[in-house]
N, C-alpha and C positions, 0 to 999 in steps of 0.2 A: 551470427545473428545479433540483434542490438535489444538488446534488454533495456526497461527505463521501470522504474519505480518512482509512483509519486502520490503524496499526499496534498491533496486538490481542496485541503479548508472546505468542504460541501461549495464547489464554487465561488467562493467570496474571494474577491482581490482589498487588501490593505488600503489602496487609497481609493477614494469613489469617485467615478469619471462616467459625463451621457457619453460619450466617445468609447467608452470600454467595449471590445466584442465581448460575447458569448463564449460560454463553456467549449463548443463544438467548434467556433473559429478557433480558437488557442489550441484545444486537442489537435486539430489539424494542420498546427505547427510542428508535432512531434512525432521523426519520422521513427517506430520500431516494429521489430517480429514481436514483441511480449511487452504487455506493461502491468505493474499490479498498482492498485491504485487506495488509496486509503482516505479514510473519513469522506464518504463519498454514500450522497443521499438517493435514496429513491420516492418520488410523492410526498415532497414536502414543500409545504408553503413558502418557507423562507429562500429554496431554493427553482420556483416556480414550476412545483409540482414536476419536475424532469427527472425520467431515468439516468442518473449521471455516467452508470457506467455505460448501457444502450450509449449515450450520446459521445462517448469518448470512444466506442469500439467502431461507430459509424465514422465517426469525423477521420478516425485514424486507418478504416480501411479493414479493420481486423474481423473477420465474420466469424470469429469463436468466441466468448467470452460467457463467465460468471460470474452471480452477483450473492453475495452471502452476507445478509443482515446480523448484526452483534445485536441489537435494540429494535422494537416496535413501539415510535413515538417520535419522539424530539433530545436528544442531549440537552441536560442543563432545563429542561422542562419537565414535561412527563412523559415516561417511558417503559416498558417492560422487557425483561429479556427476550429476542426470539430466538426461534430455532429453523430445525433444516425445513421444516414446513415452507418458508418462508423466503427460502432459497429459488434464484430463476437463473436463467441460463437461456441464449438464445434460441435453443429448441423448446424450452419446457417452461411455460408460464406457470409460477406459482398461483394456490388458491387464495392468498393475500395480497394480490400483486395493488390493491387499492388503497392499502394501509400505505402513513408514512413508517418509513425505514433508511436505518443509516449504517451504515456498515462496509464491507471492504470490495474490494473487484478485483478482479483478472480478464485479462483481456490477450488475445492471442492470433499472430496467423497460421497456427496449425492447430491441428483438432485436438482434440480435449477428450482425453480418459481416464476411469478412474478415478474422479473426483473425490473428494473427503474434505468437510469440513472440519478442524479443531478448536473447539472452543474452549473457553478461558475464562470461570466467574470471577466478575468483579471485585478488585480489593473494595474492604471492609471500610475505607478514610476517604475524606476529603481534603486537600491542601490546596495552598495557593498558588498558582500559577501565574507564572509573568508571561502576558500576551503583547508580542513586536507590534508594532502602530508606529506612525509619524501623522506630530512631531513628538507622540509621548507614547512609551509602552502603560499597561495597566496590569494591576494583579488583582486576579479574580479567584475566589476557593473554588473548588470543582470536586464533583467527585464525580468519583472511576466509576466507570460500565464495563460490563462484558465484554471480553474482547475475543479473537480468534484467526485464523491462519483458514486460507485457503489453497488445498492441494490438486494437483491435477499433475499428469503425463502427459506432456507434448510430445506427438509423434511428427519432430523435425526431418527433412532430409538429412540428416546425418545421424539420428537416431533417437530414441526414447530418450528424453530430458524430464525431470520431477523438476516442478518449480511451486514454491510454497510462498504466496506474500501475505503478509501479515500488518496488523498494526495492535500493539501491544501494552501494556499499563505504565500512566508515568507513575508508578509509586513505586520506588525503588526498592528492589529486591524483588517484588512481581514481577515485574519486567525479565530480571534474570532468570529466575525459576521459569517464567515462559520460551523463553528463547529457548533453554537448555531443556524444557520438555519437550517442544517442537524437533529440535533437533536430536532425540531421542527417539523419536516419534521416525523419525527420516531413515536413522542408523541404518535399514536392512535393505535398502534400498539399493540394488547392483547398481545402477545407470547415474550418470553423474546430477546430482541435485543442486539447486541452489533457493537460497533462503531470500527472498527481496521484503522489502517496506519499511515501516516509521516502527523500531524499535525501542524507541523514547531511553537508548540507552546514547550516551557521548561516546566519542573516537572507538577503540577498539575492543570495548569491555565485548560486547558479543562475541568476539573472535575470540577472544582469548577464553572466555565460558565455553564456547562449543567447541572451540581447535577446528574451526573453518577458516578457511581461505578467506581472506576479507580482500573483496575486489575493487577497491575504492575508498581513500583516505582522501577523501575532500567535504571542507563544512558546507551543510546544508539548507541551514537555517538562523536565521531568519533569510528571505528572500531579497531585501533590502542592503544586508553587511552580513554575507552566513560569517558564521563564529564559530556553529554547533555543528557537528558531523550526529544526527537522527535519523536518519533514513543511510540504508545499507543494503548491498549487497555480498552474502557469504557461498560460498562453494566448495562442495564436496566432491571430487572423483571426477578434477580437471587435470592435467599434466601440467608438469612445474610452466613448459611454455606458454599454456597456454591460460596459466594465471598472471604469466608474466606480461603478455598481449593485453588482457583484460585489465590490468592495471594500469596499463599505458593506454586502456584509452578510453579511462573514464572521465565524466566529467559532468558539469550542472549547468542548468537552462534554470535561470531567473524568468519567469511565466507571469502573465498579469493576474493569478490569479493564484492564491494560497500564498502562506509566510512557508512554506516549504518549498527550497526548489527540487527539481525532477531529477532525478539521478541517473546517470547514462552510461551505459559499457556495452561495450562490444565484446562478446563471448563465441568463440571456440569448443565445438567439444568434439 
């Protein structure tokens, strides 16, 4: 099955073009069985009021999918924390579903059970951050939101798979404590699991925090010259072979849209 992880910048592409497609043309570039998908709006202005993850699970073919809000607002605007209230899924329309929200996805072509959402309060700080642009990058202070992981059981023809995608705090040291609670959170789990999305941690510090399989050592970001490996995929309760398949065949899709590219494997279990 082809796994892909990507964080989609709530649809924004780096350089601005009338010739640019849409969100749903570009999803419909990317062929997989599962995608988790990060920073990813629902009802928001800036991103023309589109359900981002509905329209990447249409474009892509996938009729499972859920959508789990970290925030109720705007990032870098105003905002409040949400909760599972808040949460849709394509059988089960939230009772906010009219609010804007921003937060993570899962998108799937097999069914979906067991769901659980994990959420993550906000670090306490704001820093600066260097945002990728051409012909100049910019640093802007920001501060941390709520974050959280989305869980679900895939019942693949070849059997119950746990796949958890995430996008997590860049304030270092939250970040770590997250992934290592996450994957704590996993531990009891028979069936083989894997961890996908934008961990805001470089190269391999998650792997070597969890003692998960790390399926893919390629930089991911910026989308323009990646440099940085941010987005990952880990796994637990694969056979040596068939970590060794999945490393040989990962790989990234530069997409016209997000300073993140998509991260791609082919998994075995």
């Amino acid at each position: 099955m082809r796994v892909v992880t990507w964080n989609l910048l709530h649809g924004i592409a780096l350089t601005q073009s009338e010739s640019r497609p849409g969100l749903a043309e570009i999803a419909g570039q990317i062929s997989a069985d599962i995608i988790g998908l990060q920073e990813v709006d629902r009802n928001q202005p800036r991103s023309d009021y589109e359900h981002q993850t509905e329209v990447v699970a249409q474009a892509m073919g996938l009729p499972h999918w859920i959508f789990a809000p970290s925030v109720t607002g705007t990032p870098g605007e105003s905002w409040e924390s949400a909760d599972d209230s808040h949460v849709h899924t394509n059988d089960h329309l939230s009772d906010s579903q009219t609010q804007p929200h921003y937060g993570v996805g899962l998108a799937s072509r097999y069914p979906m059970k067991n769901v659980e959402v994990l959420r993550f309060k906000a670090a306490p700080l704001s820093l600066p951050l260097l945002f990728p642009g051409n012909p100049r990058p910019r640093i802007i202070k920001v501060a941390d939101e709520p974050r959280l992981a989305i869980i679900a059981d895939l019942e693949t023809p070849a059997g119950i798979i746990t796949v958890a995608t995430a996008h997590l705090s860049f304030v270092p040291g939250y970040n770590v404590k997250q992934i290592r609670t996450l994957s704590k959170h996993l531990a009891t789990r028979k069936n083989p699991v894997l961890i996908i999305g934008d961990f805001n941690l470089p190269g391999q510090i998650s792997a070597r925090v969890t003692g998960w399989d790390s399926l893919a050592k390629l930089p991911t970001y910026p989308t323009f010259k990646p440099r940085i490996q941010f987005d990952h995929m880990l796994a637990r309760g694969l056979s040596a072979e068939n970590v060794k398949l999945a490393k040989a065949s990962a790989h990234t899709l530069a997409l016209e849209i997000s300073d993140h590219c998509a991260l791609v494997v082919e998994i075995s279990i």
